[in-house]
C-alpha positions as CSV (number, residue, x, y, z in Angstrom):
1,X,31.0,-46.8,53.8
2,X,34.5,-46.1,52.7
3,X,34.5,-42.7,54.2
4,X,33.3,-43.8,57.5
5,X,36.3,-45.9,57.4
6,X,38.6,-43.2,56.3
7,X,39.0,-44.1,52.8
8,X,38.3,-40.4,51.0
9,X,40.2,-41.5,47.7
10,X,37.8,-40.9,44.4
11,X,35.3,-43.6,43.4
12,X,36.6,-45.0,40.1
13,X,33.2,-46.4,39.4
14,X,32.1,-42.6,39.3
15,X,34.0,-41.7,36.4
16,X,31.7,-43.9,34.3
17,X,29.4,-40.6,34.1
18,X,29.3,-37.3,33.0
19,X,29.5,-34.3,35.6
20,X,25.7,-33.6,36.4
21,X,25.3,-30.0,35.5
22,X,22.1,-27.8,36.9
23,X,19.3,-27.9,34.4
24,X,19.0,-24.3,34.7
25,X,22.4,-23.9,33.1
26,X,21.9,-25.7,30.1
27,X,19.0,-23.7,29.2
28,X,18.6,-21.9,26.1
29,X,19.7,-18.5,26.2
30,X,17.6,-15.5,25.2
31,X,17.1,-15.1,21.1
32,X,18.8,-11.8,21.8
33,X,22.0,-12.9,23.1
34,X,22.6,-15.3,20.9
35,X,21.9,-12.9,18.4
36,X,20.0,-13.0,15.0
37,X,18.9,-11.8,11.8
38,X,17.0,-8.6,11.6
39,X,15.7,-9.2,8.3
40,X,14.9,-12.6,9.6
41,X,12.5,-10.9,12.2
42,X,10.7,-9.0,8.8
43,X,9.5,-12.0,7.6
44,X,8.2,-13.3,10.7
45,X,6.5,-10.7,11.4
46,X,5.1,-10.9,7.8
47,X,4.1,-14.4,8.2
48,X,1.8,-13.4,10.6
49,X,0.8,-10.1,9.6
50,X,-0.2,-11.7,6.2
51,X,-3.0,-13.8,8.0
52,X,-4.6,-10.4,9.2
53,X,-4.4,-9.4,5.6
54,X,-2.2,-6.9,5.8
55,X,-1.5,-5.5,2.6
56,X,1.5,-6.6,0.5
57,X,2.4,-3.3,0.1
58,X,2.8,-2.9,4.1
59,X,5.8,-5.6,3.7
60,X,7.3,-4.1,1.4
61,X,7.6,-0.9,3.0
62,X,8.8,-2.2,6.3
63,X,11.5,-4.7,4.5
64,X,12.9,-1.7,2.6
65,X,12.9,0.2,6.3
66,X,15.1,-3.0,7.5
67,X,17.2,-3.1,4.7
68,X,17.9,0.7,5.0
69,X,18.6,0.5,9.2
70,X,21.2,-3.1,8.4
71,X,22.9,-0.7,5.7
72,X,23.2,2.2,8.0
73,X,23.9,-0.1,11.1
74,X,26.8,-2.1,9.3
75,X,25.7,-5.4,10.7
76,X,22.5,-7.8,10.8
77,X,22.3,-8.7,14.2
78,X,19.3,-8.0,16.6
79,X,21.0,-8.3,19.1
80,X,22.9,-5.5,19.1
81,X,20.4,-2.7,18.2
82,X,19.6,-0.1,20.8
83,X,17.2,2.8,20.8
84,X,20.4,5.2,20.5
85,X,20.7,3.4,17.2
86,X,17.1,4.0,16.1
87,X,17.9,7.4,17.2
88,X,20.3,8.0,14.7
89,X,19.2,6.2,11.8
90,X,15.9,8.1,12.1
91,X,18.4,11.1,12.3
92,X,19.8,9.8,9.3
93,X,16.5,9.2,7.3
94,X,15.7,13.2,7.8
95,X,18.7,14.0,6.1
96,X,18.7,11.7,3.5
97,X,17.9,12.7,-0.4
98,X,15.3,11.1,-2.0
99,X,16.2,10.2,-5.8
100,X,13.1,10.8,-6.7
101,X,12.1,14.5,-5.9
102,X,16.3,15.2,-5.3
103,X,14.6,17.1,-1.7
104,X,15.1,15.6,1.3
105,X,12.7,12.4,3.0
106,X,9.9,14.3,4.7
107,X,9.2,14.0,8.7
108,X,5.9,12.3,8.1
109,X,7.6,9.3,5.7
110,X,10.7,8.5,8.7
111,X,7.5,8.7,11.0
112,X,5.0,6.6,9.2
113,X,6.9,4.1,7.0
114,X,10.0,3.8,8.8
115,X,10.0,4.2,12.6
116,X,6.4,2.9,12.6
117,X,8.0,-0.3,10.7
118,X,11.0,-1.2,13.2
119,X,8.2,-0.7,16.0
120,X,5.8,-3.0,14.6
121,X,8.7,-5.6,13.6
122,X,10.4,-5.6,17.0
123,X,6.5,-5.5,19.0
124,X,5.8,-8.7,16.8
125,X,9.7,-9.8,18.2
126,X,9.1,-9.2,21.9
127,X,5.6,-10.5,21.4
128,X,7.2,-14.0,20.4
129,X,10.5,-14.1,22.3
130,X,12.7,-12.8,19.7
131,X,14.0,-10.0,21.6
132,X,13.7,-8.7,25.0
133,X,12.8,-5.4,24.7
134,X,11.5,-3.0,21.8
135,X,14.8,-0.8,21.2
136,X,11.9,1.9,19.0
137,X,9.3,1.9,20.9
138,X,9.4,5.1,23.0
139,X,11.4,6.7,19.6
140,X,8.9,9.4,18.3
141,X,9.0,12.3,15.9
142,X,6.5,15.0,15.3
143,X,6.4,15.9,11.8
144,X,5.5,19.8,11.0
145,X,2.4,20.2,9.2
146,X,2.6,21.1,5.7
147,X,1.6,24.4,4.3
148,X,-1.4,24.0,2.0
149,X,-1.1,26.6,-0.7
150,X,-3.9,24.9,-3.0
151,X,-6.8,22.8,-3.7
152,X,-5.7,19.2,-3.3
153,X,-8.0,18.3,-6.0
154,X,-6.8,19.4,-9.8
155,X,-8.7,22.4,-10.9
156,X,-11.8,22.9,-14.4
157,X,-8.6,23.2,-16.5
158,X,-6.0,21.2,-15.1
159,X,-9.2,18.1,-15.3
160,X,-9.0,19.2,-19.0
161,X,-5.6,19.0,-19.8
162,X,-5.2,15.6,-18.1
163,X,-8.1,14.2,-20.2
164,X,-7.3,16.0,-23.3
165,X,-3.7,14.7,-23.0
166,X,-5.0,11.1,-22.3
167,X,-7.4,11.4,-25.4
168,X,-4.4,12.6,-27.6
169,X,-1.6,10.1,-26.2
170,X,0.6,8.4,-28.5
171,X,2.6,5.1,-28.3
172,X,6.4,5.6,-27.8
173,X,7.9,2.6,-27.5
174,X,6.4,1.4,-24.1
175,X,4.0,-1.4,-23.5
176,X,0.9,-1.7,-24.9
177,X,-1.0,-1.9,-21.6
178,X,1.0,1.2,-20.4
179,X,-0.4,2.9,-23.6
180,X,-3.6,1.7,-23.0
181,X,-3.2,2.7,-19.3
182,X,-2.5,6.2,-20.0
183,X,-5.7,6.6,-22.8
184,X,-8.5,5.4,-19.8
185,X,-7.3,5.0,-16.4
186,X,-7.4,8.9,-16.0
187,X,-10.6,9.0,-17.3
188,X,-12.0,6.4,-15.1
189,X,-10.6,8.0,-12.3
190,X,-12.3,11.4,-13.2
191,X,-15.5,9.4,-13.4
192,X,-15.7,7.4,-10.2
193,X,-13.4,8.8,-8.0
194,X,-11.6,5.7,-7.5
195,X,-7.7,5.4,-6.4
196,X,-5.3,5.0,-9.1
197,X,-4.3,1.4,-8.0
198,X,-8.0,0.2,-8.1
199,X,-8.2,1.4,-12.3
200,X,-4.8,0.6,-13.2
201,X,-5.8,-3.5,-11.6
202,X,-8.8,-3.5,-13.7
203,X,-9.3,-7.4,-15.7
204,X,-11.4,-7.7,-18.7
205,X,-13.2,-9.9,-16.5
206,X,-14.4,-6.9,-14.1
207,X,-16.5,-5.0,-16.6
208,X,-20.0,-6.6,-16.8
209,X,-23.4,-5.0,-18.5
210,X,-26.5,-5.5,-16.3
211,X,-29.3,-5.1,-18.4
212,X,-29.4,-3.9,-21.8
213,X,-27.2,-0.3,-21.4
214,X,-26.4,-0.8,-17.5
215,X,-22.2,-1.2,-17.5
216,X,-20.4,-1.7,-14.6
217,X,-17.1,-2.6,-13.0
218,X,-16.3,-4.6,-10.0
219,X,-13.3,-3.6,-8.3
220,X,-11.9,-6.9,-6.3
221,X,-9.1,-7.3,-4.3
222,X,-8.9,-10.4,-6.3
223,X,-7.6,-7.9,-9.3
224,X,-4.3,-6.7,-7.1
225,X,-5.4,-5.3,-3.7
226,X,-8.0,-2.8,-2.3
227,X,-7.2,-0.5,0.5
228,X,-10.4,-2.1,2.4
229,X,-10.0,-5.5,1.4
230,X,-14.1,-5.3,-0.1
231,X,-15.2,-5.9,-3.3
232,X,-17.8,-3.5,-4.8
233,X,-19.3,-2.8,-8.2
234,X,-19.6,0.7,-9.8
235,X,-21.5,2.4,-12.3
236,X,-19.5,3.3,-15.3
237,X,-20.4,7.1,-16.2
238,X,-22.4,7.1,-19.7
239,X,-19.7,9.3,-21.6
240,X,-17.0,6.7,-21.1
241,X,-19.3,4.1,-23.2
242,X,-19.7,6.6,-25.3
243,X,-15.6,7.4,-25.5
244,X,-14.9,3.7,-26.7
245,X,-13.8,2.4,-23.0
246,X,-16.5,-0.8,-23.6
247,X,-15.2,-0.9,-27.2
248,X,-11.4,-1.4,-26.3
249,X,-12.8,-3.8,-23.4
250,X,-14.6,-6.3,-25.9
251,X,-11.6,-6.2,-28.1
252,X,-8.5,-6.8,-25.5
253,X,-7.2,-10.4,-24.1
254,X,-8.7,-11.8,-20.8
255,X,-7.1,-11.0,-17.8
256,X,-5.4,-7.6,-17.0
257,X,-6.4,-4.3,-19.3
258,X,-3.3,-2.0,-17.9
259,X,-0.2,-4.6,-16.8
260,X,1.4,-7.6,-17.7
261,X,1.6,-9.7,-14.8
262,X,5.3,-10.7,-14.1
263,X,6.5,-14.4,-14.8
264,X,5.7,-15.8,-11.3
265,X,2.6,-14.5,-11.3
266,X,2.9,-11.3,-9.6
267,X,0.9,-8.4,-9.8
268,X,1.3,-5.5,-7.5
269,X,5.0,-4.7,-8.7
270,X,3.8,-4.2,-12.4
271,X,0.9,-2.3,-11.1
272,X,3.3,-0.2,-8.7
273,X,5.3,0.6,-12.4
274,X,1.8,1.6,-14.2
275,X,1.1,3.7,-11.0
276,X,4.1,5.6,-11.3
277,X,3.9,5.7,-15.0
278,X,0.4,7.2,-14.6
279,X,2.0,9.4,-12.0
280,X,4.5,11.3,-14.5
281,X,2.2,10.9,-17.2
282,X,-0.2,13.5,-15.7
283,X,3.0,15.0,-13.9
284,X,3.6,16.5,-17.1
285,X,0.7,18.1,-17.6
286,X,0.2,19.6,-14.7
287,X,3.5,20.1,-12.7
288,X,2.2,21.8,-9.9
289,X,3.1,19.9,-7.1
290,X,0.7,20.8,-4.8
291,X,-1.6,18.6,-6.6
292,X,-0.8,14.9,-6.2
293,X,-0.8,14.0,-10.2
294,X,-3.0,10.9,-9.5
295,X,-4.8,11.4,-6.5
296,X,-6.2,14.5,-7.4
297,X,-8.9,13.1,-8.9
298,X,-10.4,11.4,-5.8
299,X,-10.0,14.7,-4.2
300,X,-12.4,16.6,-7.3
301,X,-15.0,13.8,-7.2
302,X,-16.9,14.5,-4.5
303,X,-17.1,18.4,-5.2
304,X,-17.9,17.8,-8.5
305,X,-20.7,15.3,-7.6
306,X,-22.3,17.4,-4.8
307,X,-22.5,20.6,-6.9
308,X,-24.1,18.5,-9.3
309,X,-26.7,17.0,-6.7
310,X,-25.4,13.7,-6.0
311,X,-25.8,12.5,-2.2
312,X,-22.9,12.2,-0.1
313,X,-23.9,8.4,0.8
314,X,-23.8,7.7,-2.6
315,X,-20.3,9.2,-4.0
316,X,-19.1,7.9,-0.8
317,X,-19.7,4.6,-2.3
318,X,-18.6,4.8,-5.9
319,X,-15.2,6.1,-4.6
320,X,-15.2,3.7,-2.2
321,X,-14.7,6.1,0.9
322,X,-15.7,4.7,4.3
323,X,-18.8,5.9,5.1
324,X,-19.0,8.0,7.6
325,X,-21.0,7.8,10.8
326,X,-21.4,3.7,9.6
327,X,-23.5,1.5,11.7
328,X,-24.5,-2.2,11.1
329,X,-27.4,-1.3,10.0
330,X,-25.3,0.4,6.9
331,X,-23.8,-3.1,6.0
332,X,-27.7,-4.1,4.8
333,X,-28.5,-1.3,2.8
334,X,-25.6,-0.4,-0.2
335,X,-26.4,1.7,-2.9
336,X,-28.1,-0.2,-6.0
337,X,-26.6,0.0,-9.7
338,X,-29.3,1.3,-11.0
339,X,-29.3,4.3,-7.9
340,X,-25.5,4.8,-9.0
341,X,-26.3,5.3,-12.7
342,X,-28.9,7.6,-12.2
343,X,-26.9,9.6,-9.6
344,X,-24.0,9.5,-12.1
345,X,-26.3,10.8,-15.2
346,X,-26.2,13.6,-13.1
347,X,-22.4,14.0,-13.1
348,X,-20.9,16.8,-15.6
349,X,-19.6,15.6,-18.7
350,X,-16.1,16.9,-19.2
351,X,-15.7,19.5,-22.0
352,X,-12.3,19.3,-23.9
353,X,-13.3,21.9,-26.4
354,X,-14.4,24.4,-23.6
């Protein structure tokens, strides 16, 4: 009314409230922009990768990939990262030494621990609005395939040395589930086939006698962790009852046989420290490394047990392989104790005097 009667000077009353401002513009901007933690975006990933049961040890790797691309970027914000960096840090990675072996990281470690890591971490980011785009995800490498110069399982006399060196090991100062670690777990592993982890985890709890003479174990994620996530029970080969491996089981403390758990409760980094231990142990012995010093023994099983007669199905489930050609109707029909122990009679005794 004042306008139409020429009076265009500012409504005082109007000052009573704040200049409206378009909700669009007080939106939130995109995570991105306003920039974030990439180690943050690890653990959210992990929250939700840990209720597909992902394996512990799949955290770990991809929070020591994080940690490595922050260092080599200089800063910790998402936000910033583009594939050109991904590009060079993966450039980096090839070039890096590895403490360990003093050679440098292979193609195959930068492709499957750490570009496969920043991929899944940033996916999981996109996925949830964290980031708008995935900076690795077109990044590839194509590692060379590795000349094979050997056997990947350990030879008649490297098998011999490595038991005959476990049978003769002496305490030097280390703990006494290392020691004991070192006396069996290379002999259970020549026996069943089993991966290194799945011995060095073993409880007092998980060796059981069916019967009057049947011994077995049950190897449980419950223990540490399982690479399938399934429990299953094994036969236990007649000459380790026979070496004492019952014997020092009756006579240990409940709970774990080979590592001390650590204060909090934690397993799978004393169990990583056994592992290695294990590792350089049988390193030792036989330094040839074209044979992995622990995994070589899953690699002999399966020779060893065919030439002796033993059906694939069934050494297939002692080492806890995936079976192959499985189909549902394999989930109803396992492979009984008493089938193992009979398959496993047939197994070769090992020979330290020949």
């Amino acid at each position: 009314m004042r306008n139409a009667q020429g009076d265009y000077r500012p409504d005082p009353k109007s000052e009573r409230f704040p200049a409206w401002v378009s909700p669009d513009a007080e939106a939130p901007k995109p995570w991105p922009i306003a920039a974030g933690s990439l180690t943050s975006l690890v653990e959210g990933w992990w929250l939700e990768a840990k209720a597909r049961n992902l394996k512990p040890s799949t955290h770990e790797s991809y929070s020591n990939t994080m940690r490595a691309f922050v260092a080599f970027l200089g800063h910790d914000d998402a936000g910033r990262v583009t594939k050109d960096d991904v590009i060079r840090f993966k450039d980096h990675r090839l070039a890096t030494i590895n403490p360990r072996s003093g050679k440098t990281i292979s193609a195959k470690t930068v492709k499957d621990n750490d570009l496969a890591g920043l991929k899944a971490v940033f996916g999981w980011a996109v996925a949830n609005g964290r980031m708008s785009s995935n900076p690795a995800q077109d990044v590839t490498l194509k590692p060379g395939r590795p000349r094979k110069l050997r056997s990947k399982a350990f030879t008649d006399e490297e098998a011999r040395a490595i038991l005959r060196a476990a049978s003769n090991v002496e305490r030097r100062g280390e703990m006494p589930e290392t020691f004991a670690a070192k006396r069996w777990v290379p002999w259970l592993m020549a026996y069943t086939g089993a991966r290194v982890g799945e011995m060095a985890q073993l409880r007092k709890e998980d060796v059981h006698r069916k019967g009057r003479d049947l011994w077995y174990l049950t190897i449980t994620p419950e223990a540490g962790t399982v690479k399938t996530d399934e429990a299953r029970d094994v036969a236990l080969h007649p000459h380790l009852i026979e070496l004492g491996f019952v014997d020092f089981v009756r006579a240990a403390r409940g709970g774990h046989l080979f590592l001390r758990p650590g204060d909090d409760g934690d397993v799978l980094g004393p169990l990583q420290g056994v592992k290695n231990r294990l590792g350089e142990f049988a390193r030792e012995v036989v330094p040839d490394v074209g044979v992995k010093p622990n995994h070589g023994w899953r690699h002999r099983f399966k020779p060893v047990g065919t030439r002796a007669g033993i059906d694939r199905r069934t050494l297939d489930v002692i080492s806890g392989h995936a079976l192959e050609g499985r189909t549902v109707a394999d989930e109803y029909h396992g492979v009984e104790l008493e089938d193992q122990a009979a398959a496993l009679a047939k197994f070769p005794r090992y020979d330290l005097e020949s």
